[in-house]
PDB file with one MODEL, atoms N, CA, C and O in Angstrom:
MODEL        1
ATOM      1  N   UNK A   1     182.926  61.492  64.413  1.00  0.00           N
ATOM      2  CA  UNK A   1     183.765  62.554  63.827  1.00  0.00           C
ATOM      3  C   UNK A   1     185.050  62.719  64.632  1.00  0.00           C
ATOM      4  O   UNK A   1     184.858  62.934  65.829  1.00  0.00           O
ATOM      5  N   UNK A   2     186.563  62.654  64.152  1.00  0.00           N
ATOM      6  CA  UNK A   2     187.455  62.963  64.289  1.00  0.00           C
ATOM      7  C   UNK A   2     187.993  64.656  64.352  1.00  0.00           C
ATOM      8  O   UNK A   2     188.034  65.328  63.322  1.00  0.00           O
ATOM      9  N   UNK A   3     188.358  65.168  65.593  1.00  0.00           N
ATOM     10  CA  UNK A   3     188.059  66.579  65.602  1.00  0.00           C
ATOM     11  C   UNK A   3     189.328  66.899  65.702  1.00  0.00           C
ATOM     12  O   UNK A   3     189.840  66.873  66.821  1.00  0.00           O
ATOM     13  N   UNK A   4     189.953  67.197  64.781  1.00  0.00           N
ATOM     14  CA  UNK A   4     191.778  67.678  65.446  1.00  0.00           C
ATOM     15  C   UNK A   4     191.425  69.236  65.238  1.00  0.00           C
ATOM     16  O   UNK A   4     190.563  69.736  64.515  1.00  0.00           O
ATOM     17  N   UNK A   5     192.567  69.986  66.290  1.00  0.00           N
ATOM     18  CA  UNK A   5     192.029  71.470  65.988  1.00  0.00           C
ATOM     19  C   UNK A   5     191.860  72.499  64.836  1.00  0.00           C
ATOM     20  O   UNK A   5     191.235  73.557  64.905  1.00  0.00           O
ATOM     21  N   UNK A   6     192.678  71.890  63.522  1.00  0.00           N
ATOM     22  CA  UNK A   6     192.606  72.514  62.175  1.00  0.00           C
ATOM     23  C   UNK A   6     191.023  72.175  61.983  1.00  0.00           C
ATOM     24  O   UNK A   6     190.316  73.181  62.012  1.00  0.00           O
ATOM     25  N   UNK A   7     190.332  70.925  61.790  1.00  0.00           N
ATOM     26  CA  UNK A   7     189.515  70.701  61.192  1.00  0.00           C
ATOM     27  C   UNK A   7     188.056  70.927  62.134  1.00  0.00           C
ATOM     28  O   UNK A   7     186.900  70.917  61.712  1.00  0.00           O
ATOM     29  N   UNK A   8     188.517  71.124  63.487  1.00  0.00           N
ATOM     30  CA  UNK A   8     187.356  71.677  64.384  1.00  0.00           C
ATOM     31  C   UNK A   8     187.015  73.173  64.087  1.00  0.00           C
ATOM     32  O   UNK A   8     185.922  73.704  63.889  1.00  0.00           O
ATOM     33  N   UNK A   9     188.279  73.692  64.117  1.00  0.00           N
ATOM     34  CA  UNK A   9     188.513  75.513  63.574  1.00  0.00           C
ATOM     35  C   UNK A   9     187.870  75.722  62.036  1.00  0.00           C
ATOM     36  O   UNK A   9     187.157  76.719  61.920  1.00  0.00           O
ATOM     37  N   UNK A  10     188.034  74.958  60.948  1.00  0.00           N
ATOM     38  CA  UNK A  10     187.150  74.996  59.991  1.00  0.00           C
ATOM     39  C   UNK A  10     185.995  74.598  60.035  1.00  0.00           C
ATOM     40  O   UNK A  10     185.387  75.015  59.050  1.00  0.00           O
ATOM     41  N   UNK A  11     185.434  74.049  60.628  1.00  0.00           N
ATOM     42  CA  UNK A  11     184.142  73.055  61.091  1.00  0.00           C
ATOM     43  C   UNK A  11     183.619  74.689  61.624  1.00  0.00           C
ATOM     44  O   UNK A  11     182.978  75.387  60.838  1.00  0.00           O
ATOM     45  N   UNK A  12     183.903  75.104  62.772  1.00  0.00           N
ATOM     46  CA  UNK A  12     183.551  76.244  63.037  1.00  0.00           C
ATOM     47  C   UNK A  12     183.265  77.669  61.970  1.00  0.00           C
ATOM     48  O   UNK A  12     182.195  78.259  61.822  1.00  0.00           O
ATOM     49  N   UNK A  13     184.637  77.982  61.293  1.00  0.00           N
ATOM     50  CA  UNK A  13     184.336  78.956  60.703  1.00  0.00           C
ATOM     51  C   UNK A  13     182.866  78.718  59.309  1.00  0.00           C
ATOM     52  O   UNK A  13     182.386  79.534  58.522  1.00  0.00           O
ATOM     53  N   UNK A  14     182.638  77.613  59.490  1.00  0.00           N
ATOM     54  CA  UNK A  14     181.788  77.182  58.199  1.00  0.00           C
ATOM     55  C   UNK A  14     180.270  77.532  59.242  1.00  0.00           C
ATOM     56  O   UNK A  14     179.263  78.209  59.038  1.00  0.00           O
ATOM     57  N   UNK A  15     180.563  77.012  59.952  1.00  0.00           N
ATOM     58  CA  UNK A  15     179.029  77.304  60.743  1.00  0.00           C
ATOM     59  C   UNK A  15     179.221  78.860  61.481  1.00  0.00           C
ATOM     60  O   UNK A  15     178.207  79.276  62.042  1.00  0.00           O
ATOM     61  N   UNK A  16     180.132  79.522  61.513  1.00  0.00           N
ATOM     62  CA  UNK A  16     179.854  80.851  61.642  1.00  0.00           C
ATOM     63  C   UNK A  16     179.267  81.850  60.570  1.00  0.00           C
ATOM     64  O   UNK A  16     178.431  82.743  60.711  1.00  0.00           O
ATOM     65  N   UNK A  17     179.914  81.456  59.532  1.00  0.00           N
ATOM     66  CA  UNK A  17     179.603  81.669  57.970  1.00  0.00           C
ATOM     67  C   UNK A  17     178.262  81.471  57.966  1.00  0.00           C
ATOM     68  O   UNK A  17     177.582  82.495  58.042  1.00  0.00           O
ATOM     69  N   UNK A  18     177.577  80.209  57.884  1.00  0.00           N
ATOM     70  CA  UNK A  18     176.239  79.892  57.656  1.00  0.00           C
ATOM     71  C   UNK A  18     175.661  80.658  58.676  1.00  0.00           C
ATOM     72  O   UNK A  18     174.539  80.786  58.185  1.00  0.00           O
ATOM     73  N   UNK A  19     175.626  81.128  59.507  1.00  0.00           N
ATOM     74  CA  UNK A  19     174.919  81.541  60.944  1.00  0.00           C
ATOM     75  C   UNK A  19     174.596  83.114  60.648  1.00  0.00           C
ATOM     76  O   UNK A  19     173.555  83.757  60.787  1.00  0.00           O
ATOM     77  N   UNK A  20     175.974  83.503  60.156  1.00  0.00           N
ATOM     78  CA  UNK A  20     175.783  85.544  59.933  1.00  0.00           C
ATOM     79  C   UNK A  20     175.192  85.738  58.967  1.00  0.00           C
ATOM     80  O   UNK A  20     174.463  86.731  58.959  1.00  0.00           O
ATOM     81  N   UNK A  21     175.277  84.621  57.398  1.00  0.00           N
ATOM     82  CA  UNK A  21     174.473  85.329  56.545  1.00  0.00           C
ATOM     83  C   UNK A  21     173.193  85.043  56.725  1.00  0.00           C
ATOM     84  O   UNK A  21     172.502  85.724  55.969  1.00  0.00           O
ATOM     85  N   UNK A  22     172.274  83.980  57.730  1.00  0.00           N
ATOM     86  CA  UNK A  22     171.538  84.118  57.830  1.00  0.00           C
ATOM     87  C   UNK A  22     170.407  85.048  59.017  1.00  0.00           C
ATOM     88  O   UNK A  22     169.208  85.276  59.175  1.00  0.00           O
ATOM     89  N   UNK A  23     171.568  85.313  59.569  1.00  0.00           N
ATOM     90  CA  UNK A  23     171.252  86.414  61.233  1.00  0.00           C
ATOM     91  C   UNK A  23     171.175  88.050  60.140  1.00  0.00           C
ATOM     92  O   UNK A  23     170.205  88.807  60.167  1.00  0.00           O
ATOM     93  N   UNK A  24     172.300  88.253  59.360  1.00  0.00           N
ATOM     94  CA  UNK A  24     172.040  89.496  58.244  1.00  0.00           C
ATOM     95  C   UNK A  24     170.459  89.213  57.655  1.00  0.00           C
ATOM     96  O   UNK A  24     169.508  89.956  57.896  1.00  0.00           O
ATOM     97  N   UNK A  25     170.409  88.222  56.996  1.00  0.00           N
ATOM     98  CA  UNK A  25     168.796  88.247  56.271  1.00  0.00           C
ATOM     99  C   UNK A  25     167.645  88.990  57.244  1.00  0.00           C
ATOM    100  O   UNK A  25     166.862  89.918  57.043  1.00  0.00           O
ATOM    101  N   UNK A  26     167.929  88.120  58.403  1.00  0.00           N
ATOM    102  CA  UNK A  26     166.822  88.269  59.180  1.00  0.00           C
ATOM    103  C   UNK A  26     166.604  89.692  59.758  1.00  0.00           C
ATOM    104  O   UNK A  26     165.543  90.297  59.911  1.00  0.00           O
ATOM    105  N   UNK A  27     168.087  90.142  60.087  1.00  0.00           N
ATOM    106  CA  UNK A  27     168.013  91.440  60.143  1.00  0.00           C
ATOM    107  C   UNK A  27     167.667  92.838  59.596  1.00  0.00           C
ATOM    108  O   UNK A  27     167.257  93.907  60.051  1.00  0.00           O
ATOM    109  N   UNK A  28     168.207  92.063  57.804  1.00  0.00           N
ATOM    110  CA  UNK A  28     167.197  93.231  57.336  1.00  0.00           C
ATOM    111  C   UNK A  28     165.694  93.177  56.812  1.00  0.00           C
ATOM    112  O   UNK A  28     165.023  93.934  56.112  1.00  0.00           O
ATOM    113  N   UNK A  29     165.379  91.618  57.626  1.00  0.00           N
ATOM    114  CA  UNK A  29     163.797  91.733  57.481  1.00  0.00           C
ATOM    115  C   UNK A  29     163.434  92.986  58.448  1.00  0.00           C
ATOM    116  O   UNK A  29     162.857  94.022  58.116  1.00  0.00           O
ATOM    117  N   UNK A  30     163.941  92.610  59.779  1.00  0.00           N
ATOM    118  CA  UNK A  30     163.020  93.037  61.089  1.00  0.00           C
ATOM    119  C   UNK A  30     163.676  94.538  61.096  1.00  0.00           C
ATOM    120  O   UNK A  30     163.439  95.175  62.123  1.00  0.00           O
ATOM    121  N   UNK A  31     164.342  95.094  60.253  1.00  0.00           N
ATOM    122  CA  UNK A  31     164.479  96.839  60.241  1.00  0.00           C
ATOM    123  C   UNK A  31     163.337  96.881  59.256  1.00  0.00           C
ATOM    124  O   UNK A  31     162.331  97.451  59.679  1.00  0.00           O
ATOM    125  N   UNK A  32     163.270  96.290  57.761  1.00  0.00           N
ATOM    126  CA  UNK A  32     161.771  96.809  57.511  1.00  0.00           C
ATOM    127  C   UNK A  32     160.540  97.091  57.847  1.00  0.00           C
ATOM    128  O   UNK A  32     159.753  97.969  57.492  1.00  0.00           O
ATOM    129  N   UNK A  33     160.469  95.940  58.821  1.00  0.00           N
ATOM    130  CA  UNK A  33     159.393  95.741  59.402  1.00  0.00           C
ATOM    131  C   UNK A  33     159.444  97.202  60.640  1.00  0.00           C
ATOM    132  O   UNK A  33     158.475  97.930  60.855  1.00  0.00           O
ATOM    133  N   UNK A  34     160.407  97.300  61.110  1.00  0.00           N
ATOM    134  CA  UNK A  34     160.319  98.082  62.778  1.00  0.00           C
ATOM    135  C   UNK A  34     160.112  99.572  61.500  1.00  0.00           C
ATOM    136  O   UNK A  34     159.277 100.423  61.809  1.00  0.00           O
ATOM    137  N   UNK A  35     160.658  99.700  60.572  1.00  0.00           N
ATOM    138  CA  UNK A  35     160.368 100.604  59.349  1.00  0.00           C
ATOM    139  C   UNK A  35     159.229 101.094  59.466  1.00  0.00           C
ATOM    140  O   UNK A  35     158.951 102.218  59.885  1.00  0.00           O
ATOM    141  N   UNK A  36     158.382 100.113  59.031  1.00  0.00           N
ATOM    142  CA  UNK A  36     156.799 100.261  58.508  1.00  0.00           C
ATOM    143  C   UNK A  36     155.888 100.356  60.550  1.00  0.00           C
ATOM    144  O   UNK A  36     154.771 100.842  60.727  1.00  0.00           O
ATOM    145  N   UNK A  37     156.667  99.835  61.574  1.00  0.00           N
ATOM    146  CA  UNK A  37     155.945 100.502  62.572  1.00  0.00           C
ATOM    147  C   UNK A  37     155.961 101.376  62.925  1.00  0.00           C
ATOM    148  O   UNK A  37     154.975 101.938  63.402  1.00  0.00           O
ATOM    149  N   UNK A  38     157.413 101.991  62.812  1.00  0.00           N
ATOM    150  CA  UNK A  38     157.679 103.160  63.181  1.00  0.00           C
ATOM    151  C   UNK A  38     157.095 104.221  62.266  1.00  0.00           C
ATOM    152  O   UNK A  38     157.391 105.331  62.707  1.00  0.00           O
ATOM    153  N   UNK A  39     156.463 104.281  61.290  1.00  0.00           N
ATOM    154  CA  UNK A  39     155.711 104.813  60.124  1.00  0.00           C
ATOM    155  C   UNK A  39     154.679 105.016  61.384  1.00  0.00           C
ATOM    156  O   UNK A  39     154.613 105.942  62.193  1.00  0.00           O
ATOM    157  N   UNK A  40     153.861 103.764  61.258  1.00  0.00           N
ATOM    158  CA  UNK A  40     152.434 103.816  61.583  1.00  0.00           C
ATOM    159  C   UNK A  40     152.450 104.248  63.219  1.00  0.00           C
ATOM    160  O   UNK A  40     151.388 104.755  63.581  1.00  0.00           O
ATOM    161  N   UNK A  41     153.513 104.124  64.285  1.00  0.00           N
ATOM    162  CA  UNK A  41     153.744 105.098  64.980  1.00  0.00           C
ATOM    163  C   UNK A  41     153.972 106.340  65.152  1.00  0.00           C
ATOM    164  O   UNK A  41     153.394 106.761  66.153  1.00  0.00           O
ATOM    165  N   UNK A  42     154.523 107.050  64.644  1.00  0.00           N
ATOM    166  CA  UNK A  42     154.791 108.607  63.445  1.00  0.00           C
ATOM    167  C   UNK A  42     153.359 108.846  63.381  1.00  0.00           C
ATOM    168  O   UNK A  42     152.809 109.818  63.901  1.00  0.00           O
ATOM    169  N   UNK A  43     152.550 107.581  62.478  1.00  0.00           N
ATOM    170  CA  UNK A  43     151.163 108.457  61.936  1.00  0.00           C
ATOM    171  C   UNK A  43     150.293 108.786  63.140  1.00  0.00           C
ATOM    172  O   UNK A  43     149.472 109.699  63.234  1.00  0.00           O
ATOM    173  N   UNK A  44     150.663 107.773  64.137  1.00  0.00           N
ATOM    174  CA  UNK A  44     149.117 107.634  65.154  1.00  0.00           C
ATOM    175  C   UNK A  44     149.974 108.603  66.344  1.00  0.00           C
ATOM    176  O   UNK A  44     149.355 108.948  67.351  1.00  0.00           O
ATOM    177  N   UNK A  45     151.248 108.963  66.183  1.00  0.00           N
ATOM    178  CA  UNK A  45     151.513 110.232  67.500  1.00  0.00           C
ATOM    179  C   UNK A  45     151.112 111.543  66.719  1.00  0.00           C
ATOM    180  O   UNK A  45     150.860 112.575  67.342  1.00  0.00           O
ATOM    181  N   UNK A  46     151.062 111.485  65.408  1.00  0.00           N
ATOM    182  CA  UNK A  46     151.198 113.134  64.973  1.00  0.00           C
ATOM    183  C   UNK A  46     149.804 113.413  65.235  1.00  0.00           C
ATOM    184  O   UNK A  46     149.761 114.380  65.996  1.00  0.00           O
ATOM    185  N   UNK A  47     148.303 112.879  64.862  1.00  0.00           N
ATOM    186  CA  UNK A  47     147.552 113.451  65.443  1.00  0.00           C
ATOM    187  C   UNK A  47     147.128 113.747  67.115  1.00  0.00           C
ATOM    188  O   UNK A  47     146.557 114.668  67.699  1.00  0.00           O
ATOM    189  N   UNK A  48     147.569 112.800  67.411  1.00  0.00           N
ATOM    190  CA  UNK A  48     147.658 112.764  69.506  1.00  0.00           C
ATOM    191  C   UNK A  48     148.002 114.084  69.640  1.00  0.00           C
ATOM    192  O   UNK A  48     147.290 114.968  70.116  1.00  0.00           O
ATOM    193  N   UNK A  49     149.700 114.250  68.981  1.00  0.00           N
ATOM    194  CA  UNK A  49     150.554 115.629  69.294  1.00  0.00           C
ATOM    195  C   UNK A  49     149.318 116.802  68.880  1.00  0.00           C
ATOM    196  O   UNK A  49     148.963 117.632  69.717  1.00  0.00           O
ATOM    197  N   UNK A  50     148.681 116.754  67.397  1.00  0.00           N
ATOM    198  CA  UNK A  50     147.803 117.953  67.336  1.00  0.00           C
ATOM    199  C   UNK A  50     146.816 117.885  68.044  1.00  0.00           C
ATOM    200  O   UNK A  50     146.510 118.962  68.557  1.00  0.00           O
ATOM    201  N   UNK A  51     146.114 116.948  68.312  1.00  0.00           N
ATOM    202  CA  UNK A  51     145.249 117.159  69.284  1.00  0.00           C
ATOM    203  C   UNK A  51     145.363 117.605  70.790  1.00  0.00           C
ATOM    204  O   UNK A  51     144.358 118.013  71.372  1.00  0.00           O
ATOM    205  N   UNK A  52     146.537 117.533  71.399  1.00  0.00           N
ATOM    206  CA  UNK A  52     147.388 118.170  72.628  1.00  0.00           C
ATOM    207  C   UNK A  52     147.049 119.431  72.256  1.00  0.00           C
ATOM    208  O   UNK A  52     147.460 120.396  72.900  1.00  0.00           O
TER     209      UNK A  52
ENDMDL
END
């Protein structure tokens, strides 16, 4: 591969591109997920707290 700096700088922005929309996906997997722990954390402190 022939890298002059126009076509290294696009070479780049293409793999930055590919990189965020897939770092976004993943991200709004792992808020659902920290979602649904933080639920089931919520559930398992509120009786602890009443039982205090």
């Amino acid at each position: 591969m022939v890298l002059t700096v126009k076509t290294h700088k696009i070479f780049c922005f293409r793999r930055r591109r590919r990189r965020r929309r897939r770092r976004e996906k993943k991200k709004k997997k792992k808020k659902k997920k920290k979602k649904k722990k933080f639920l089931e954390v919520l559930g398992f402190g509120n009786p602890v707290i009443s039982e205090n």
